[in-house]
N, C-alpha and C positions, 0 to 999 in steps of 0.2 A: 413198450411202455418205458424204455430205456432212456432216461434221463430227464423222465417227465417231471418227479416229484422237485425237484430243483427249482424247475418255472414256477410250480403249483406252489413251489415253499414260496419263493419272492415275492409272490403274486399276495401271497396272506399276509407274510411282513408286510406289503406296501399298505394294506387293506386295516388290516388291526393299527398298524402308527397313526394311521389317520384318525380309526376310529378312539384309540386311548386320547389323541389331541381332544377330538371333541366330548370324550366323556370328563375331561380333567376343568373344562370351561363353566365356570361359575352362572353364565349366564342362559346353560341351558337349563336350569331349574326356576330362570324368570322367564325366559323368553318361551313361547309357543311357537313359533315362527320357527325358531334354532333348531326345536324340537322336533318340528318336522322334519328339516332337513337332517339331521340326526337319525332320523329313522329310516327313510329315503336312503341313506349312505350305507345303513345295514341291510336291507329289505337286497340294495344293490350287493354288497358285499357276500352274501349267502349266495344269491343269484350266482355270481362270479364264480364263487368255491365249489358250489356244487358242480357247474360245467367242467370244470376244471378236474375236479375229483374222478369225472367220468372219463372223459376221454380229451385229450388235445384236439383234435378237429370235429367237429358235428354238424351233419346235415340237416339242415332244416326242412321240417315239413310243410312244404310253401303251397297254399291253396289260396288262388287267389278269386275263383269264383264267386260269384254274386250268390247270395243265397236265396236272391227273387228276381226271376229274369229281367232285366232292363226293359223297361217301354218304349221302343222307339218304334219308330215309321220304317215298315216291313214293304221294300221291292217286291213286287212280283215277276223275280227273275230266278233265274237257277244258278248258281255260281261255286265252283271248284277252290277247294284250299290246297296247297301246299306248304308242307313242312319240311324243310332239308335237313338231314344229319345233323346238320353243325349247328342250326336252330333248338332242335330238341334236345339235342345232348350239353348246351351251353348253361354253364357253371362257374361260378363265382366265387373263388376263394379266397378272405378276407378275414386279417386277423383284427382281433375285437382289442379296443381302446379304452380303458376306463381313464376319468376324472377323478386325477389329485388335488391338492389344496392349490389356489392363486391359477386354476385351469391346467395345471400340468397333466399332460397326457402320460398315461401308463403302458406300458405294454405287458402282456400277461402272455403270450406264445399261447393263446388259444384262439383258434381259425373257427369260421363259422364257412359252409360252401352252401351257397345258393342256385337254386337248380331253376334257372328264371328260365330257360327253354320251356321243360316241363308245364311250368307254373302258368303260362303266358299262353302256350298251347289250349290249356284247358279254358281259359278264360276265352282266348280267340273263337273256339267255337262256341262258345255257348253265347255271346254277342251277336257274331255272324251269323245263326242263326237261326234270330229275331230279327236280323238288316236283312234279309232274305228268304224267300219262300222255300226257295230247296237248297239243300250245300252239300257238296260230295269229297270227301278226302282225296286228294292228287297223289299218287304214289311218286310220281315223275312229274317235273313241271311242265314237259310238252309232250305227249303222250300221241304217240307214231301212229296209234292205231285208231284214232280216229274220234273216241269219245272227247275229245276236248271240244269237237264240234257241237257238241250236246251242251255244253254251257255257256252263259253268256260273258261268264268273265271268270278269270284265275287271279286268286288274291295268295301273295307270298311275302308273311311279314320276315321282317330280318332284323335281330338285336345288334345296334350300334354301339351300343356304351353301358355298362352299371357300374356304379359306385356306390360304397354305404361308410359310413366314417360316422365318429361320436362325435359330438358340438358339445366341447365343456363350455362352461360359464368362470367368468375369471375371479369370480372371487374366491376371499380362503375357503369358505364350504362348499366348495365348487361341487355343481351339477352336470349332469349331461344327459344330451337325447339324442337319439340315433338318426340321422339325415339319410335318404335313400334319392336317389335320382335314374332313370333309365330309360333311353332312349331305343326309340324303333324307326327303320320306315318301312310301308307296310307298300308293295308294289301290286299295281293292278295290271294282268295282262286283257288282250281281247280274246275270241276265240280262237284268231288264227296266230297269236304268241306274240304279238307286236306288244310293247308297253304301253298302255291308257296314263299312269301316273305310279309316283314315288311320292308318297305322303309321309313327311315326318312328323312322330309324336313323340313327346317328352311328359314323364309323367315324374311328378317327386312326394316322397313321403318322409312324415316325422312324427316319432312314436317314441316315447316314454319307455326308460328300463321295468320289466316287470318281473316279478317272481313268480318262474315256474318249475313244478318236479317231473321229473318222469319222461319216459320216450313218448309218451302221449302228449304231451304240450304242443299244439299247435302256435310258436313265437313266432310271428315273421319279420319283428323288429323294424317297421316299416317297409320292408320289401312289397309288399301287398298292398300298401294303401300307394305305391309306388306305381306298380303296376296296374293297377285299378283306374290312376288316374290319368294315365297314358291311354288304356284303351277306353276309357270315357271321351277324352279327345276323339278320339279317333271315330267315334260313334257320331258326336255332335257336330265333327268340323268335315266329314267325308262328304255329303252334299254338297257342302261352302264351294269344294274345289271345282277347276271351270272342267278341268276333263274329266272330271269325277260328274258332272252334270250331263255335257253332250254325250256320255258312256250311259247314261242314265238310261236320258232321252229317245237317244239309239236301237237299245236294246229293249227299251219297253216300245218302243213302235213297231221292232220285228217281232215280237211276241205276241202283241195284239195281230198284227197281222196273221199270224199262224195260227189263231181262235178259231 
C-alpha cells in the first residue's frame, strides 16, 4: 500500500476543485439541468474514492452470460470446443480516466483488470450450446486418440484485441461514459483438423459511471454488453458464411446418413 495515499490524495484534490467550482455557480439553484449534472459529478466522485480507498488495482466480476438462453436455430450436430491457456487466462489491465472540466482527462493510478478469457468462455458455452445438439470440451485441439472423430466440428475462439477508455464530453461540466470494444475470431476445424473457417467478430459497449459498494457489485463498466454483442454476431452471422454453410450441409448429410 506503499505510496498509494498520494494518488488517492490527488485524485480527491482533482475531484473536490471540481466539485467546490460547481457548488460556488449561482446557476445551479436556477438551473435543473446544471443540477443534474452536479449530482452525476458527485454520485461519480464517491464512486472514484471509494475504489480508490480500497485498493489501486481491482478485478472485476465479469459475467457475461445471458440470463435466458438465446433462441436460435439448434444443428443437429455434435461439435467440440477448445479453449487454450492463453484464451482463458487473458486479462486486461486498464487504468481508469475520469472527466475534468472542458473534457480534460484525469488520471487517478487506479487500474481495473478484466478477465475477458473467463468472461467469454462462459458465455461461449452457453450459446454454443443452443447452435448445437451436443458440445464436448476439447482439452487438446487435435486429440491423437481418436475422439475427435466423434464430432463434427471443433470450434477455437481466440481474443484479438480489448480496449476500454472514458469518452469525456467537452464542455466545462464535462461528462463521461466508458467505451468498450473487443474483438475475436472464432476458427472452425473439421474432424480430421483441416480449418472450415476464421470468422471475425467485434462487439462494442457503452455504459454510464454508476455507484457501486462492496466486493459484491457486479460493475462491468461496459465490458459485458461488449462481449454480448460480439457473440450475438457471431450467433446471427455464423450461417451467413459460405464455409460455414457447405460445413453445415456436409455434416448434416453424414449424420442423416448414419440414422
Amino acid at each position: 500500500m506503499a505510496g498509494q495515499p498520494k494518488k488517492v490524495t490527488s485524485a480527491a484534490l482533482g475531484f473536490f476543485e471540481t466539485l467546490l467550482a460547481l457548488l460556488r455557480s449561482r446557476q445551479l439553484q436556477k438551473n435543473s439541468f446544471i443540477m443534474t449534472i452536479k449530482i452525476h459529478f458527485i454520485i461519480t466522485a464517491v464512486f472514484i474514492l471509494f475504489l480508490a480507498g480500497c485498493s489501486i488495482e481491482r478485478t472485476l466480476k465479469l459475467d457475461a452470460r445471458l440470463p435466458i438462453p438465446p433462441a436460435v436455430k439448434q444443428y443437429p450436430l455434435h461439435v467440440g470446443v477448445y479453449y487454450s491457456p492463453e484464451f482463458v487466462e487473458y486479462t486486461k489491465k486498464i487504468e481508469l480516466i475520469g472527466c475534468g472540466p472542458n473534457g480534460r482527462r484525469d488520471r487517478f493510478g487506479i487500474f481495473f483488470a478484466f478477465p475477458i478469457g473467463t468472461a467469454t468462455r462462459d458465455l461461449f458455452d452457453q450459446i454454443i450450446a443452443n447452435m448445437f445438439k451436443a458440445v464436448t470440451r476439447m482439452s487438446i485441439p487435435q486429440d491423437s486418440s481418436g475422439n475427435v472423430q466423434s464430432v463434427d466440428g471443433i470450434f477455437e475462439p481466440r481474443i484479438e484485441s480489448f480496449t476500454w477508455d472514458t469518452v469525456c464530453t467537452k464542455d466545462y461540466f464535462s461528462t463521461g461514459q466508458f467505451s468498450t470494444t473487443v474483438s475475436y475470431v472464432i476458427d472452425l476445424y473439421d474432424p480430421e483438423g483441416h480449418l472450415v473457417l476464421s470468422m471475425y467478430v467485434e462487439g462494442r459497449g457503452v455504459e454510464k459511471p454508476k455507484l457501486c459498494f462492496g466486493d459484491s457489485c457486479n460493475v462491468s463498466i461496459g465490458a459485458k454488453l461488449a462481449i454480448q454483442d460480439a457473440m450475438a454476431k457471431f450467433m446471427t452471422d455464423f450461417e451467413e458464411q459460405v464455409e460455414a454453410k457447405r460445413w453445415l450441409e456436409t455434416r448434416i448429410s453424414v449424420s442423416d446418413n448414419h440414422k
